[in-house]
FIKOLZA-1660 file (N, C-alpha, C; in steps of 0.1 Angstrom, whole numbers, plus 5000, padded with zeros to 4 digits):
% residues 174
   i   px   py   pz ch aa at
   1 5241 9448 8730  A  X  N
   1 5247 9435 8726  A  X CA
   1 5247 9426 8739  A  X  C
   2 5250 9430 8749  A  X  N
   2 5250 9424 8762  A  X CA
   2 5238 9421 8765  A  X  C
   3 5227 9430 8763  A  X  N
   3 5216 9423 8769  A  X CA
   3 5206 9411 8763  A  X  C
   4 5216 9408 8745  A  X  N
   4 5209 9399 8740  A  X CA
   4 5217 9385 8746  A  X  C
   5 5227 9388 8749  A  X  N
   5 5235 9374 8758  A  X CA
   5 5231 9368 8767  A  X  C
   6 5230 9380 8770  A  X  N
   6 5221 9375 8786  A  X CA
   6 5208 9369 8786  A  X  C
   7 5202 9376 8778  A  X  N
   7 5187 9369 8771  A  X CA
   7 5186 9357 8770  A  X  C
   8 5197 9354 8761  A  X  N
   8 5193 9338 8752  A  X CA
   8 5199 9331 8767  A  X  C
   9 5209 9336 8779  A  X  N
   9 5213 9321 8784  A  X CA
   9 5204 9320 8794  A  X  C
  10 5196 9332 8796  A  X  N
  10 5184 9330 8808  A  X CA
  10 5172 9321 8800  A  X  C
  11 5171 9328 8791  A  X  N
  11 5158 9318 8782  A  X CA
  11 5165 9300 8777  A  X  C
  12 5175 9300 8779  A  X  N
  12 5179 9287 8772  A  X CA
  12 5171 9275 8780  A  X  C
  13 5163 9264 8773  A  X  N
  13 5158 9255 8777  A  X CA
  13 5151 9256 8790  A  X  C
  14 5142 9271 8787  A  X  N
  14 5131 9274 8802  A  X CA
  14 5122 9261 8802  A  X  C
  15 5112 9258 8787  A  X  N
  15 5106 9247 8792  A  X CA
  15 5109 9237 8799  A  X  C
  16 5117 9232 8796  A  X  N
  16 5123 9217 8804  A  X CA
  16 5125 9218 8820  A  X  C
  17 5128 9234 8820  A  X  N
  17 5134 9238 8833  A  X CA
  17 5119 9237 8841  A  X  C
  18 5111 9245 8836  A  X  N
  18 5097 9249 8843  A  X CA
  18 5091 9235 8843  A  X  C
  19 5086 9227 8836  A  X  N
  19 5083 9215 8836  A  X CA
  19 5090 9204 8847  A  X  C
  20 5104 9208 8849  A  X  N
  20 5107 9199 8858  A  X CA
  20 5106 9207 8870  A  X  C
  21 5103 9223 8874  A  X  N
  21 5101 9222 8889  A  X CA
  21 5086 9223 8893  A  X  C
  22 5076 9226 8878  A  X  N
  22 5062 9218 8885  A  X CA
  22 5061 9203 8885  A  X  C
  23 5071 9192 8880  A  X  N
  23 5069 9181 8884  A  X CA
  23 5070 9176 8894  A  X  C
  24 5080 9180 8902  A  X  N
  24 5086 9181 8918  A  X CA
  24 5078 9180 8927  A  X  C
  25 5075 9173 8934  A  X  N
  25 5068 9162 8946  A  X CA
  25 5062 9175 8958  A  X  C
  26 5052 9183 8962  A  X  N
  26 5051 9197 8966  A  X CA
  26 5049 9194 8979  A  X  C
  27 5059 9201 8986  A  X  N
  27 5063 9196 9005  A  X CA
  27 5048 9195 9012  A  X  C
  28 5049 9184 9022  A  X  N
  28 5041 9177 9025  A  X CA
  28 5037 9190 9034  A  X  C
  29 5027 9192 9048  A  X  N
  29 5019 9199 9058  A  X CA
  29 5028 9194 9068  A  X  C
  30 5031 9201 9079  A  X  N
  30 5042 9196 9093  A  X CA
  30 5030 9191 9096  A  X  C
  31 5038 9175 9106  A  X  N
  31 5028 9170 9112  A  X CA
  31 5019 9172 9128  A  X  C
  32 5005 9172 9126  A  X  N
  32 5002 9177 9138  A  X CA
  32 5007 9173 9151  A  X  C
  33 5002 9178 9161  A  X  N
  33 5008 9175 9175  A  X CA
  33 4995 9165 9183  A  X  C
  34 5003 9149 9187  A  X  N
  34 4990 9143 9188  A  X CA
  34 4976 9150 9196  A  X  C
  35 4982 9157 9207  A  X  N
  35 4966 9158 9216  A  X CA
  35 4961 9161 9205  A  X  C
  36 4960 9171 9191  A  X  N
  36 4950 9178 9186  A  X CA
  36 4941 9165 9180  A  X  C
  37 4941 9156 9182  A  X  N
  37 4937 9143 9170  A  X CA
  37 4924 9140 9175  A  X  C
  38 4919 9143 9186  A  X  N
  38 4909 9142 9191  A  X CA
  38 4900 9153 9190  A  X  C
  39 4902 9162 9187  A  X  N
  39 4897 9171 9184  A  X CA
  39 4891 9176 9171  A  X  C
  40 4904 9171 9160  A  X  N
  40 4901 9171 9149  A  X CA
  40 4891 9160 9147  A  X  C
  41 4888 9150 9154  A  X  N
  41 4878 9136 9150  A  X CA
  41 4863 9144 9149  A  X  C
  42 4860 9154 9166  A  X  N
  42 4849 9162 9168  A  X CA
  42 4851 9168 9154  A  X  C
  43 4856 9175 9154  A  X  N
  43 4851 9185 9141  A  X CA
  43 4848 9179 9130  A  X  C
  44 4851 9170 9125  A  X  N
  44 4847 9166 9112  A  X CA
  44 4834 9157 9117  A  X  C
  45 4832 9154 9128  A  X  N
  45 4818 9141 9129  A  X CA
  45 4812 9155 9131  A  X  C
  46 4806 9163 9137  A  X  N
  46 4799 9172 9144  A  X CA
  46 4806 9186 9134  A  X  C
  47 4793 9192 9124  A  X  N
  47 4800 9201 9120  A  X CA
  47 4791 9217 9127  A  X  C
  48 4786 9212 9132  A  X  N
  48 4778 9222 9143  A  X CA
  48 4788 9226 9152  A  X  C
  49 4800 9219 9156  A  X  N
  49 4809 9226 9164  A  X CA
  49 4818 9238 9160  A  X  C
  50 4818 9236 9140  A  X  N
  50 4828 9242 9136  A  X CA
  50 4819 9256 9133  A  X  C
  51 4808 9250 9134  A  X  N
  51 4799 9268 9136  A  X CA
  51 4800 9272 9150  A  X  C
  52 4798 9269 9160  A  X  N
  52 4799 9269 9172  A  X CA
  52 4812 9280 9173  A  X  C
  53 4824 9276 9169  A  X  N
  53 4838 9284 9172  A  X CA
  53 4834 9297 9163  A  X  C
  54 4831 9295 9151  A  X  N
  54 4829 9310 9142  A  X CA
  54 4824 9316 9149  A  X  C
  55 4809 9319 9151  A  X  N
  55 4800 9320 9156  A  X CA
  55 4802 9332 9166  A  X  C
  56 4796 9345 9166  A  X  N
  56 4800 9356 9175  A  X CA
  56 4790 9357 9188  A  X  C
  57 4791 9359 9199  A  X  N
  57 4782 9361 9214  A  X CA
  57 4782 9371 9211  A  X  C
  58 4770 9377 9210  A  X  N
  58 4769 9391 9209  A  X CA
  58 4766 9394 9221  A  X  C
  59 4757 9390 9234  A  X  N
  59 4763 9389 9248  A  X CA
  59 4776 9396 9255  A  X  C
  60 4782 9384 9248  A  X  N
  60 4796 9390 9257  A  X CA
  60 4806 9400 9245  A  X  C
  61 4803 9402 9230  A  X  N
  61 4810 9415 9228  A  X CA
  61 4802 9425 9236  A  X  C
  62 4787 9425 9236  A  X  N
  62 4784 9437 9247  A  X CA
  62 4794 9441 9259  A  X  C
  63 4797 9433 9263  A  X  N
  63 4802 9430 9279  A  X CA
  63 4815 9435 9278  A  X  C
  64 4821 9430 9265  A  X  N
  64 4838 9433 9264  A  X CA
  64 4835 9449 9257  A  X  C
  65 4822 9451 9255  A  X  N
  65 4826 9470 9250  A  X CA
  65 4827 9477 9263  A  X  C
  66 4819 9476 9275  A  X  N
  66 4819 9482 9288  A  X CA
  66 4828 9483 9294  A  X  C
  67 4840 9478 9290  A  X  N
  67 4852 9475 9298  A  X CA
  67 4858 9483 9296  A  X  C
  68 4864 9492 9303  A  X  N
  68 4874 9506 9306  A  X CA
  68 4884 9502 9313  A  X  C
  69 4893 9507 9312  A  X  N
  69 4906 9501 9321  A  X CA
  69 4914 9515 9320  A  X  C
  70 4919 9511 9333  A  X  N
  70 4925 9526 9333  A  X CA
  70 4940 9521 9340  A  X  C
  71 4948 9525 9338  A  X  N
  71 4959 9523 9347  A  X CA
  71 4972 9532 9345  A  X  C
  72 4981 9534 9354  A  X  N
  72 4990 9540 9360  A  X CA
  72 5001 9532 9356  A  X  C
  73 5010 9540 9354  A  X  N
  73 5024 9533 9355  A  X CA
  73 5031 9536 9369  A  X  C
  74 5040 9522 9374  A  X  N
  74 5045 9529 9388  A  X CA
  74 5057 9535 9382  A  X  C
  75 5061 9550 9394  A  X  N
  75 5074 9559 9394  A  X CA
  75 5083 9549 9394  A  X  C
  76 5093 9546 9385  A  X  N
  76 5104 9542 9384  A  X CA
  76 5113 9547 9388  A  X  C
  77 5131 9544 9398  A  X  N
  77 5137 9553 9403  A  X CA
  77 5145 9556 9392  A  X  C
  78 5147 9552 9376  A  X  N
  78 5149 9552 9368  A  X CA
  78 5149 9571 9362  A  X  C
  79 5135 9572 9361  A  X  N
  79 5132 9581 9359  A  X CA
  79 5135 9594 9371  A  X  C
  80 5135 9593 9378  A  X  N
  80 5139 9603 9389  A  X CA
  80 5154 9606 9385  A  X  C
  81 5162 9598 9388  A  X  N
  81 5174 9598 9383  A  X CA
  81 5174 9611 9373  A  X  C
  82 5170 9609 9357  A  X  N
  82 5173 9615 9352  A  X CA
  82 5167 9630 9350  A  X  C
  83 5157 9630 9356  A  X  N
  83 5147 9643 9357  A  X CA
  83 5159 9652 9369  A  X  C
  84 5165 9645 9377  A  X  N
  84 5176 9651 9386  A  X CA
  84 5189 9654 9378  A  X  C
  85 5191 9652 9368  A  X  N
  85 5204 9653 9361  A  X CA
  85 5199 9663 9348  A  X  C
  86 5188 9665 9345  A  X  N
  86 5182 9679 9337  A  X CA
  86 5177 9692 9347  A  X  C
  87 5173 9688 9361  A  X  N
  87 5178 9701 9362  A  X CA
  87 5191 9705 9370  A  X  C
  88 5200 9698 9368  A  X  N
  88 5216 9704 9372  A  X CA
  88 5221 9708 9358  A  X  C
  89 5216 9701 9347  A  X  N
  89 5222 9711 9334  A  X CA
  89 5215 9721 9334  A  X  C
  90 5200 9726 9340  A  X  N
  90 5193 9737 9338  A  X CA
  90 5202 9750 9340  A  X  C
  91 5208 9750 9353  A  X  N
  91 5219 9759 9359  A  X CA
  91 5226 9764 9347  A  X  C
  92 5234 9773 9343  A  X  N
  92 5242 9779 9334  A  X CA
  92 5247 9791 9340  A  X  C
  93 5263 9788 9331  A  X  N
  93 5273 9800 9338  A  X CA
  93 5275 9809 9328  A  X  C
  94 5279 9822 9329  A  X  N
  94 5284 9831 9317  A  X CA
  94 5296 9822 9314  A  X  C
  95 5300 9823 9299  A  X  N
  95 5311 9826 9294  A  X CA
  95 5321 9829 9297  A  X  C
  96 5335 9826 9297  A  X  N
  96 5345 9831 9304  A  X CA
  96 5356 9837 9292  A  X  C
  97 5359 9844 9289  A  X  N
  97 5369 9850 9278  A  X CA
  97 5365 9860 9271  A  X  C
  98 5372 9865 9262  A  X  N
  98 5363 9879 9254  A  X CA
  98 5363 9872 9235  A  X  C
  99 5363 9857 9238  A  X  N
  99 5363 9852 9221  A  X CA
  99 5347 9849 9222  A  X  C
 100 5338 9852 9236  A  X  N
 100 5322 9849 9224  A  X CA
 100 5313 9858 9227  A  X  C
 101 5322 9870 9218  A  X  N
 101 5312 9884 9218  A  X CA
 101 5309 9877 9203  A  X  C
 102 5321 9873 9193  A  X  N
 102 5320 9870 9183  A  X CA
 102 5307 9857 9181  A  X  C
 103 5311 9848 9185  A  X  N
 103 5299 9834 9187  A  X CA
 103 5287 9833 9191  A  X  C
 104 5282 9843 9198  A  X  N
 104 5270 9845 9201  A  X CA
 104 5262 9833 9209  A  X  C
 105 5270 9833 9220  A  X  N
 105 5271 9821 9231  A  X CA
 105 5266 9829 9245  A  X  C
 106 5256 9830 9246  A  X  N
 106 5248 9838 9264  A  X CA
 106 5253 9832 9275  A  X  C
 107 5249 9816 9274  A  X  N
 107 5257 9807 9284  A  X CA
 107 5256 9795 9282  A  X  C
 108 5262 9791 9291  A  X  N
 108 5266 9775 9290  A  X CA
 108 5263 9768 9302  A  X  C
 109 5259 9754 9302  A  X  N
 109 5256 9742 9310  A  X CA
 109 5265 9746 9323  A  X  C
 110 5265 9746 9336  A  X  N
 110 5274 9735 9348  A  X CA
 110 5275 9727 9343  A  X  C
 111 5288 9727 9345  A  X  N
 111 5296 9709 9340  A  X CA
 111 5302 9707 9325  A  X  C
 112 5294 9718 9318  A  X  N
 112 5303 9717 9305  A  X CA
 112 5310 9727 9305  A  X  C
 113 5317 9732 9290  A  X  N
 113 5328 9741 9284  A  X CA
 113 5326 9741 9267  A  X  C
 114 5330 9754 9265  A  X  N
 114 5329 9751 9251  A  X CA
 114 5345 9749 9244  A  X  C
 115 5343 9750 9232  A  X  N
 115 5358 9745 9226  A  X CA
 115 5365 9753 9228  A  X  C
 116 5360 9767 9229  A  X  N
 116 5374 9778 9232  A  X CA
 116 5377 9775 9243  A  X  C
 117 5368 9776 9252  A  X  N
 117 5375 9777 9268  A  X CA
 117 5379 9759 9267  A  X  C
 118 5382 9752 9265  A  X  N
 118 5392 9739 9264  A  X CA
 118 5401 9743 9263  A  X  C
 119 5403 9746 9251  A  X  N
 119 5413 9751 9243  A  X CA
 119 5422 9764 9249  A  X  C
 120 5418 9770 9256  A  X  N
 120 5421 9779 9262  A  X CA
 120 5426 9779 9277  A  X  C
 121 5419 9766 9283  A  X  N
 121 5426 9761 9298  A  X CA
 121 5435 9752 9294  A  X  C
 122 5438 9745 9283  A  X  N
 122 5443 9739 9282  A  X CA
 122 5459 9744 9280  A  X  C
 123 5459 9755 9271  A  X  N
 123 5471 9763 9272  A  X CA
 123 5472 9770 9284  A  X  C
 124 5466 9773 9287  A  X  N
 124 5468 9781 9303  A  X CA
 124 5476 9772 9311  A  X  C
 125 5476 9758 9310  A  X  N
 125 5479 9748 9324  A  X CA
 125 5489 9742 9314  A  X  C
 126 5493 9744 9298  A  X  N
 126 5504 9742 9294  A  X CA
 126 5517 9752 9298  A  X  C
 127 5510 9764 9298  A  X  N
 127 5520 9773 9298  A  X CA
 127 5529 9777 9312  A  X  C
 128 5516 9773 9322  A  X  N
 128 5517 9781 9339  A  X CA
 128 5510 9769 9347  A  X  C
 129 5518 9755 9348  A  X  N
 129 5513 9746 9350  A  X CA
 129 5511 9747 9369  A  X  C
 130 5518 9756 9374  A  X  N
 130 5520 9757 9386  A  X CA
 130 5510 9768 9391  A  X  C
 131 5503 9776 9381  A  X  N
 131 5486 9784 9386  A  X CA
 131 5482 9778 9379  A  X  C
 132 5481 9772 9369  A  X  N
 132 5464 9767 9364  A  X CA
 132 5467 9752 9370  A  X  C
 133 5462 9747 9382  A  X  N
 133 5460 9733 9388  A  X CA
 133 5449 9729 9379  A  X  C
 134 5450 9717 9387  A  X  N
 134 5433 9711 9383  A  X CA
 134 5421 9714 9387  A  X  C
 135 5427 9717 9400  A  X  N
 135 5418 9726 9411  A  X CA
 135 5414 9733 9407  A  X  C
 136 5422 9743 9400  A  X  N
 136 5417 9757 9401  A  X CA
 136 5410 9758 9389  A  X  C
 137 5412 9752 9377  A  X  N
 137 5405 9752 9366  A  X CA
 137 5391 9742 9371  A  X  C
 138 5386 9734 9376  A  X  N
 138 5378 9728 9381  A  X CA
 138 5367 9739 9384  A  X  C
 139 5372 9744 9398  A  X  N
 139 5367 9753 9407  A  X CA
 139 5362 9767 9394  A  X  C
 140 5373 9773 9386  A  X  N
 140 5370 9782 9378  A  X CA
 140 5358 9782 9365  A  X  C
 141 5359 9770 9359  A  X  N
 141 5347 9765 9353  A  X CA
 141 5334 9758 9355  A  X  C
 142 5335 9757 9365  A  X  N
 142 5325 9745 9375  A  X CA
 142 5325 9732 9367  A  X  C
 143 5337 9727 9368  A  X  N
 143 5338 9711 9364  A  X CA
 143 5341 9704 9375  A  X  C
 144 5336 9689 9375  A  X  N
 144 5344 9681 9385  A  X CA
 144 5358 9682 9380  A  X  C
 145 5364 9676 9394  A  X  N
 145 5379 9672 9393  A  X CA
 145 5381 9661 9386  A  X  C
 146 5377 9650 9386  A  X  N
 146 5380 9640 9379  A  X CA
 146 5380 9639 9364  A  X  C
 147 5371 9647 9358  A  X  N
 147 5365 9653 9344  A  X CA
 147 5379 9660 9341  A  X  C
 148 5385 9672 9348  A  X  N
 148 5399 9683 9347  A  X CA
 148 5407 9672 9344  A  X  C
 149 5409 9661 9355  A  X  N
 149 5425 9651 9355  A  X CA
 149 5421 9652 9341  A  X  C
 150 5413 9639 9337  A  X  N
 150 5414 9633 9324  A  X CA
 150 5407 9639 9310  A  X  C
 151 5408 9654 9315  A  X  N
 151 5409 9662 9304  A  X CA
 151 5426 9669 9301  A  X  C
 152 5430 9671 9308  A  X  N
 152 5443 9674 9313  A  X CA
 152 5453 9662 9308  A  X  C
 153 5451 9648 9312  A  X  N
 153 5458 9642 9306  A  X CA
 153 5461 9634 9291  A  X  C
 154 5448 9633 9289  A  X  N
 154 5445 9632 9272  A  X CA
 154 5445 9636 9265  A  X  C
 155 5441 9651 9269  A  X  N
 155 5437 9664 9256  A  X CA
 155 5450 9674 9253  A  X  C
 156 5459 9676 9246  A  X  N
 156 5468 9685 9246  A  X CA
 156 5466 9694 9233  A  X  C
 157 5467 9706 9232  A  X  N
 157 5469 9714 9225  A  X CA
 157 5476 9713 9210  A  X  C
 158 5476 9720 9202  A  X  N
 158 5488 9717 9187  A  X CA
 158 5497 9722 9192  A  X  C
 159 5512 9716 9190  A  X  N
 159 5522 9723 9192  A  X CA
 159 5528 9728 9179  A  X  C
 160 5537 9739 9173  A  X  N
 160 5545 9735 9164  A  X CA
 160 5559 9735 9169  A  X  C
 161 5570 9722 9164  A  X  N
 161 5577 9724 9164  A  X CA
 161 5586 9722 9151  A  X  C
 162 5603 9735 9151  A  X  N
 162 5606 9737 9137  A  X CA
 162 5619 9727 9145  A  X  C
 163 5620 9716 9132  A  X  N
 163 5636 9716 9138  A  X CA
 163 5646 9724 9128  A  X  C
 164 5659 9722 9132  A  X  N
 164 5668 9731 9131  A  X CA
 164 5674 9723 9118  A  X  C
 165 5683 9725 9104  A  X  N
 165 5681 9714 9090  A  X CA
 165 5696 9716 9097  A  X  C
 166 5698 9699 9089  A  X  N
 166 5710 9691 9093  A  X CA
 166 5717 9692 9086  A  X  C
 167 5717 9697 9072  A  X  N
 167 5733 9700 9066  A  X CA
 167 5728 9717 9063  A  X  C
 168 5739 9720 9057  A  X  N
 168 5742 9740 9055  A  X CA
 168 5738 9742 9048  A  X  C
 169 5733 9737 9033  A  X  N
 169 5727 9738 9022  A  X CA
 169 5714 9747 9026  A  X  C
 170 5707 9746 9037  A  X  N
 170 5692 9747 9038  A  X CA
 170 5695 9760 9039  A  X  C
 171 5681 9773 9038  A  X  N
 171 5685 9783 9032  A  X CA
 171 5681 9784 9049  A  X  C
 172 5690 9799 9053  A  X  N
 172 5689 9803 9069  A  X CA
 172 5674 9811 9065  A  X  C
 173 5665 9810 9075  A  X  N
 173 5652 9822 9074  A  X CA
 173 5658 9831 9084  A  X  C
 174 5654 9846 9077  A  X  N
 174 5661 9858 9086  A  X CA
 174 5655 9866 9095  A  X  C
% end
């Protein structure tokens, strides 16, 4: 039922519609740029010039097939850069814990950690904030120091805490 609604009000009075946008005045050509005016005059007096421009050198496509070019790109320090930063990830440390007999984890990057060992220094320097330094977890993982601070300060562990219920009603757990 809808799509005969829709039918009749798209079809309503198409002729008149179509008829008035082929009537419509059809946009002029942008106008040229004067230097060309002289040029255009050549072409239309002289139509030997407008063969002239088609017209292929078979001369000089010879000439342009011979041409080989060979070139180099220069070393960029761009690139050095990064070719020095793949092989310092090349390096890899064993694992540290007894949770990736299960994960099947051989080794790991210099400079990174995986989630357990996060997760796992992270409680360490929650629990024994005065042995696990930054230092020493740095030094222990091979991380920079600066990476440890602002892992250390952002990243914290789940806590739970229960609070204690405010009136006597609540049932005591035994």
């Amino acid at each position: 039922m809808g799509a005969r609604v829709t039918r009749a009000i798209r079809n309503f009075n198409i002729e008149n519609r179509a008829e008035r946008e082929i009537s419509k005045p059809k946009p002029s050509a942008a106008p040229r740029h004067p230097s060309t005016k002289g040029l255009r005059e050549q072409m239309s007096c002289n139509p030997e010039v407008k063969g002239e421009i088609a017209r292929k050198d078979d001369r000089l496509l010879s000439l342009l097939k011979e041409v080989y070019v060979e070139s180099t790109d220069p070393v960029s320090s761009l690139r050095v850069k990064t070719t020095e930063t793949q092989q310092e990830s090349k390096e890899f440390r064993l694992p540290k814990g007894h949770h990736f007999d299960m994960l099947n984890i051989k080794n790991i990057p210099k400079g990174k950690i995986s989630i357990v060992e996060a997760l796992t220094l992270l409680n360490n320097h929650k629990l024994h904030p005065e042995t696990w330094t930054a230092e020493k977890i740095a030094q222990e993982y091979h991380l920079e120091l600066k990476d440890v601070n602002s892992l250390l300060k952002y990243f914290v562990t789940f806590e739970v805490k229960i609070f204690p219920p405010e009136d006597k009603k609540a049932i005591q757990s035994k």
